[in-house]
C-alpha positions, 0 to 999 in steps of 0.5 A, a space after each residue: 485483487 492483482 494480475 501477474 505473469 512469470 517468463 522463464 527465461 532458463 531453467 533457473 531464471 525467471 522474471 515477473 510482473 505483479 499488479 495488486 489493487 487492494 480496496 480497504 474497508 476504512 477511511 482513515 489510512 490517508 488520514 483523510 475522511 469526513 470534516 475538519 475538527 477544531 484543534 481545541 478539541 484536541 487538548 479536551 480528549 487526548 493526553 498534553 503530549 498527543 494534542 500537542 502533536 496533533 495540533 501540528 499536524 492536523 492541517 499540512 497546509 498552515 505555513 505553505 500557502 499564508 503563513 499563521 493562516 488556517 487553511 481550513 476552519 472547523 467543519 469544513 469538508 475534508 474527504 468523502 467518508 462513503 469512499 474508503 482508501 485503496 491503493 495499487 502496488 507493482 513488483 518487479 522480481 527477477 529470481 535465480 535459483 541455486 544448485 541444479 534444478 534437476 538433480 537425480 532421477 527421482 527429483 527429476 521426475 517429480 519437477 517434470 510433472 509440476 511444471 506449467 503446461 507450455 500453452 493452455 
C-alpha cells in the first residue's frame, strides 16, 4: 500500500514524495518468530559449516549483557508468529528531464493531451 505526490516545479523538474507500507506474509525476514531453539539442534540438522554459523548467531545478546552467559534458554519466547513482518519505506526523488519537453508539433500535441488535469 503506499501514497505519493508529484509537484512540477517547471516543465522539466519535478520532485516526490513516496510512503510504502508493505505487509509480508511470513515471519521470519526479522529472523524473529515463535521460541528459541536449542543450539545443539544445530549440529543434528545442518551440515558443520552451517551449525557453526548458526551457533554464533542465534542469540545477539551473548557477550553484550554477561559475557558466557545465555541470554535466552531454549524455549523461551521469542516473537509472536501470528504477526508477521512488515515494513515502511519513503523516497524522496527529484528528476529533470533532458532535451526539450515540447519538441515539434506533433509531440507537442500529444504532451498536451497527457498531462494531469490542474484541479480534480
Amino acid at each position: 500500500m503506499g501514497l505519493g505526490a508529484k509537484y512540477f516545479i517547471s516543465d522539466n523538474v519535478n520532485l516526490s514524495l513516496e510512503v510504502l507500507y508493505r505487509k509480508t506474509f511470513t515471519d521470519y525476514i526479522d529472523d524473529v518468530s515463535s521460541i528459541y531453539i536449542d543450539p545443539s539442534l544445530f549440529y543434528k540438522y545442518l551440515s558443520p559449516q552451517n551449525a557453526l554459523i548458526a551457533s554464533q548467531i542465534y542469540d545477539k545478546v551473548i557477550g553484550y549483557v554477561t559475557p558466557g552467559v545465555v541470554a535466552y534458554p531454549p524455549g523461551t519466547q521469542r516473537g509472536d508468529p501470528s504477526q508477521m513482518d512488515a515494513y515502511f519505506s519513503i523516497s524522496l526523488k527529484f528528476a529533470f528531464r533532458l532535451g526539450s519537453v515540447l519538441g515539434d508539433g506533433y509531440n507537442r500535441s500529444v504532451t498536451s493531451h497527457m498531462r494531469c488535469p490542474a484541479r480534480f
